[in-house]
N, C-alpha and C positions, 0 to 999 in steps of 0.2 A: 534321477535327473543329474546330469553329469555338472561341474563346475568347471569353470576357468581359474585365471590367474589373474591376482590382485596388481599385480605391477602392469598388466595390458590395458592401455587406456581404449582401444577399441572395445572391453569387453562392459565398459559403461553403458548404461541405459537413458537413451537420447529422453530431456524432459519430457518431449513433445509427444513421447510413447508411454510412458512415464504416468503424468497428468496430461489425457489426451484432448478434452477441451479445453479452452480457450479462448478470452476475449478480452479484447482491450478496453484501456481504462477508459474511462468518461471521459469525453472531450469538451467541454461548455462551448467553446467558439469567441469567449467575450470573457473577460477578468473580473469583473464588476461581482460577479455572482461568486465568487467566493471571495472570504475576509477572515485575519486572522484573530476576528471577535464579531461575535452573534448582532451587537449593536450598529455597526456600520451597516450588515445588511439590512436592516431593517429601515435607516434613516436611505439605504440607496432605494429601495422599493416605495419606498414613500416619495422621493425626489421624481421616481421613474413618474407614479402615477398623477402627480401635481402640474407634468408634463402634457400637451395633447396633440393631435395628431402630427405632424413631421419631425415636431422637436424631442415624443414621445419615439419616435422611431428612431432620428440618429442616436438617444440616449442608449438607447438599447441594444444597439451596434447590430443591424441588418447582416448576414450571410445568405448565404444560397441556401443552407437547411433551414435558416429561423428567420422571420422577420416578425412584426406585432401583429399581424394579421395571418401567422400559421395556425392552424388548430390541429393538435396533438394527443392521446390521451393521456391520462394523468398515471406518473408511476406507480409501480405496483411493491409490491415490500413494505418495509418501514416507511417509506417514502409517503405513499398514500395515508398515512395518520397525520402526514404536516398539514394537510386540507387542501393543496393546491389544485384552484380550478381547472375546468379543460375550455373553458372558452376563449375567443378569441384576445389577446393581450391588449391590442388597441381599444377593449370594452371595458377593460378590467378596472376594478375602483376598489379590494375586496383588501382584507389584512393581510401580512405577508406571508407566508407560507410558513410556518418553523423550520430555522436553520436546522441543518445536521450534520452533526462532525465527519470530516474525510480529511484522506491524506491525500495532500495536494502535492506529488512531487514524492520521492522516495522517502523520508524523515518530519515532515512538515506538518500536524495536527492544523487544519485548519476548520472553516465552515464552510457551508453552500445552501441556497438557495431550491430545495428538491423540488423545482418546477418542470418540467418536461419541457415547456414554452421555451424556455431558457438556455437550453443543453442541444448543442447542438447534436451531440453522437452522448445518448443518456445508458446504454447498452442497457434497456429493460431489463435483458434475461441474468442480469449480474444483479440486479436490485431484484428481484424476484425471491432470487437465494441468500441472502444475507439477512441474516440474522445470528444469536446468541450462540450459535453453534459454530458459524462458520469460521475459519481460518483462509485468508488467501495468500497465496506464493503469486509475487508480484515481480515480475522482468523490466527492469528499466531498460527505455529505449537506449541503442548504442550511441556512444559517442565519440567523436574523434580518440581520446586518452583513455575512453574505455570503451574496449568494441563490444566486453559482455559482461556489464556490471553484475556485480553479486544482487539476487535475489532477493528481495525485502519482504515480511511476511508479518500481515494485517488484518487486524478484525473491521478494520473503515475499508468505506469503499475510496479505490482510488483513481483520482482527478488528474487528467498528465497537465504537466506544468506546459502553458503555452500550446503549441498542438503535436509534441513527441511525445506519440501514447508508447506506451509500454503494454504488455501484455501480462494478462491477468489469469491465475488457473488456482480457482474456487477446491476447497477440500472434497467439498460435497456439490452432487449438482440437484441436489431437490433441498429443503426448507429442514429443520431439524435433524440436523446430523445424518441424513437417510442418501442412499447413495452412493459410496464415495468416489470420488471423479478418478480412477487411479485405471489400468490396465486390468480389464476384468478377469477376476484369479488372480490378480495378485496377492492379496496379501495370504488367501489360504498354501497359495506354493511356498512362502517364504517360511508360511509357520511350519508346512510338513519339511522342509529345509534345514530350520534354524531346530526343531523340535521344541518351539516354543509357541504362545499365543501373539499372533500380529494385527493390531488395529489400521484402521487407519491414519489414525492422527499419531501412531507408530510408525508409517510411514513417511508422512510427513514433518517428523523429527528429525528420521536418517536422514531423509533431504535435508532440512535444511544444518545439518552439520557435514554433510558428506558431499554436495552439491561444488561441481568446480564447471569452467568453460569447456565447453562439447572439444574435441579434437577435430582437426579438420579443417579448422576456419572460422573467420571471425563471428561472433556472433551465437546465441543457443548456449545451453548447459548440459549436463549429462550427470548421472548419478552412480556412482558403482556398486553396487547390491553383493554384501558380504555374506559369505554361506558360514562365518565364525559365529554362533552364539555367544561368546562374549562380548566381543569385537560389537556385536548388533546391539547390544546390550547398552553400552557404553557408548556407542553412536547415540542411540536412541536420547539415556539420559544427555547427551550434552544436546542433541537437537530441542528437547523438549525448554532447555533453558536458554538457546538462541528466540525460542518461541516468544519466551516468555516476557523476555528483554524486548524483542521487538515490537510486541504486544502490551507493553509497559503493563503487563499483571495481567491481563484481560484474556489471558488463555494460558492452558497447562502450570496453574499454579492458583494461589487461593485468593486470587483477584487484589492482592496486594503492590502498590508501585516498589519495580524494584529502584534498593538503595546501596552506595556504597558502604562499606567497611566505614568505620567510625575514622576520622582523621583526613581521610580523602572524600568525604562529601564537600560539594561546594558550597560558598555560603556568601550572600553580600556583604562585602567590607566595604565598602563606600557605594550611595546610595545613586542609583544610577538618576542622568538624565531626562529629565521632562521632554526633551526636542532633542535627541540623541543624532549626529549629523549620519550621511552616510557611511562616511568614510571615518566612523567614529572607533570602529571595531578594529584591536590589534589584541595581540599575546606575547605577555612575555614567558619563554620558557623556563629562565633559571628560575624566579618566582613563583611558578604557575599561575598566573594570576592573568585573568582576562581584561581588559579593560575597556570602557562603551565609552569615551570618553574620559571623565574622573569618574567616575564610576566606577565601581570593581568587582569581581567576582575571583574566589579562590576556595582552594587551588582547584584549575583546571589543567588534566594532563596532557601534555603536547600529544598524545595519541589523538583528546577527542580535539583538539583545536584543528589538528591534520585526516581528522574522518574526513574520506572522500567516498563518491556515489557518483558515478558516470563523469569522473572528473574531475568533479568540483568538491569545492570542499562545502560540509554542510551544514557548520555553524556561522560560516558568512556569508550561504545562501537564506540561511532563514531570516538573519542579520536584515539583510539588504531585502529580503519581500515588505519586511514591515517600517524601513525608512527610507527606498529610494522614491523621489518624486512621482508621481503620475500623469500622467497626459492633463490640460488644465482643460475645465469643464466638461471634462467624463466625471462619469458614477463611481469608479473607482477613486476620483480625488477624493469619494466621502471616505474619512477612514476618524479614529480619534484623534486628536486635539495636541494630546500630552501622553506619554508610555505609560501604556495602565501596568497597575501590579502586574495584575496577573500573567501579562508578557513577561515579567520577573521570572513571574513564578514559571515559567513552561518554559522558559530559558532553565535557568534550574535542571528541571526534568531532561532536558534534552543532551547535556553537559553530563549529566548520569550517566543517559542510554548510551551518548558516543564510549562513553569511557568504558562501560561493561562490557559493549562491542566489539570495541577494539581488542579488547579482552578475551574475548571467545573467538574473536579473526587469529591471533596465536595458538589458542586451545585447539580451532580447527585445522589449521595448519599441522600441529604436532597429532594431531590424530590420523589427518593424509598420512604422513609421512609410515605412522604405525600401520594402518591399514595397505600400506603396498607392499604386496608378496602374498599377501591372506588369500586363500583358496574366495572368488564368490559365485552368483550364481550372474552368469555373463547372458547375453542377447540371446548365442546360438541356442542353449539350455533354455531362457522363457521362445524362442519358437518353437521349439522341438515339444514344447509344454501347451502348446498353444494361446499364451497370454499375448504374445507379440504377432503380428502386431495388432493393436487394437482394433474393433471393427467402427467401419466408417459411423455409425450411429453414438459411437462412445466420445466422437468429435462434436456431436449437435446437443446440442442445450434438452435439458429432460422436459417434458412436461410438466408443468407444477403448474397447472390453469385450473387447480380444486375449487377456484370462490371466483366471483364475479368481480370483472375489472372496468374502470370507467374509460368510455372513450371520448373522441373529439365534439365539444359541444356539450358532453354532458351524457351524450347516449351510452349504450351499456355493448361494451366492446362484443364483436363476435369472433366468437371462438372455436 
């Protein structure tokens, strides 16, 4: 199998050939249903159902996919253990469904409500595959200031903020590790290549250390597959600890949150706000020192104060979810009272992740820089191999319909 040249940006591997299926993130339709504490939704379903007919339906914010009188089946995955009914919503009197943690938006740890009633676009076949195994490489929608944000990679499923989904491409497309969603042959071409053993979630390190914006125009990614056994090597390891960071422990590492170096952990020196306003949130840099008001937190380094994700920046997007106003007597005005800890505390955690981040965004950078000129194995080399391109069936969702799913009403879905 022949090789190209590391400095030809044509000779990258378009993602979309790459990790050939695809599906976008959960759309809910309605905000109410996710919250950034388990509490609120539960006092908002309780508000939902003390409600009755009209008043129960504009609470619940009607679209064309959902209104209280849809009937839907009940998700399938982890989802189906929350108990959420399949009957119709305007019937419903039953307890709330168990939240389940997802990321709402590129960085954001939130909850959601895993009711199918609820979600306008719930992508079944992405809840079907998620579980303890899975990793997903996650494409935030473009934006004006970024037409092809960098890639985010999560073991939650992810909610698009508002209704600019992003595109979602699962490690594996069947439940346990089995499958993996890649270019079939890939990874055995790579190991007779490299003379080494290539997994998949080997794969999905390279990516996500070696992953830059597709040439050609805006929008897409593309990966360049190095034929250096070192070079893969050393991708590899730094992939596997962008994982991990991004994963905050929960993959490619031993389930520990990562932490700074002793000195530059953050820490609260003044105790933040009970009613923190919106516009409370500033940095100062000489100091490092964040502040919510009087409030403080230090040091924080001007990298993660200036983390940006499709534009914005992401400590005053998470900022502003949990104190701008909401629309007055929607479901979403339920929210808590006063900033619990624990918002502390996941501030914290977040203020890590930007900082190890930005961290590994220079580490990757000087790794591009070393990998250009490296012989790798380019597009023309996987067709001529026949990996490329994928055949149309490796774009459709696998089957994984092994166990019986509930349908609309209660009946037992067919399959």
């Amino acid at each position: 199998m022949g090789a190209g040249t590391g400095g030809d940006s044509g000779q990258d591997v378009p993602l979309d050939e790459l990790m050939p299926w695809s599906v976008r993130t959960v759309r809910p339709g309605r905000d109410w249903v996710t919250a950034p504490d388990e509490a609120s939704l539960r006092s908002r379903w309780a508000a939902l159902l003390r409600a009755f007919g009209d008043e129960r339906a504009a609470l619940f914010v009607p679209t064309r996919a959902r209104t209280t009188r849809t009937a839907v089946p009940r998700l399938p995955g982890p989802a189906a253990d929350a108990g959420a009914p399949t009957g119709r919503l305007d019937r419903e009197d039953g307890a709330c469904p168990e939240p389940v943690r997802v990321l709402c938006g590129p960085y954001d740890r939130q909850w959601l409500i895993p009711d199918h009633r609820l979600l306008d676009a719930a992508r079944p076949e992405l809840w079907r595959v998620a579980d303890d195994r899975q990793i997903l490489l996650v494409e935030p929608p473009a934006a004006p200031r970024s037409p092809a944000p960098e890639p985010v990679f999560t073991e939650l499923l992810p909610v698009a903020a508002a209704s600019r989904t992003g595109r979602v491409r699962p490690l594996y497309r069947r439940p346990g590790g089995r499958e993996p969603n890649l270019a079939p042959g890939l990874p055995g071409l790579l190991a007779g290549a490299l003379g080494t053993p290539v997994t998949a979630e080997d794969v999905l390190a390279w990516t996500a250390a070696a992953v830059r914006p597709a040439p050609g125009g805006p929008g897409g990614h593309a990966v360049p597959l190095t034929a250096d056994r070192e070079m893969w090597r050393e991708g590899v390891a730094l992939g596997r600890e962008v994982l991990r960071t991004h994963t905050r422990g929960a993959r490619c590492g031993d389930g520990s949150r990562p932490r700074l170096p002793g000195g530059r952990r953050p820490y609260v020196r003044a105790a933040l706000p009970g009613h923190p306003a919106p516009d409370a949130l500033r940095h100062d840099a000489r100091e490092e020192s964040l502040w919510v008001g009087e409030g403080r937190v230090a040091p924080v380094a001007r990298g993660a104060w200036e983390f940006e994700s499709g534009g914005v920046r992401v400590l005053a997007d998470w900022f502003a979810r949990r104190t701008d106003p909401a629309a007055p007597g929607t479901l979403a005005e339920v929210r808590p009272r006063t900033w619990p800890p624990r918002w502390t505390s996941e501030l914290l955690e977040l203020i890590t992740v930007l900082t190890l981040l930005d961290g590994l965004r220079e580490a990757r950078a000087d790794f591009a820089d070393r990998l250009a000129g490296r012989p790798v194995v380019g597009v023309s080399a996987l067709r001529e191999a026949g990996v490329l391109p994928p055949p149309s069936a490796a774009r459709r969702p696998a089957s994984v319909l092994d166990h019986r799913e509930e349908g609309p009403e209660g009946q037992l879905a067919l399959l």
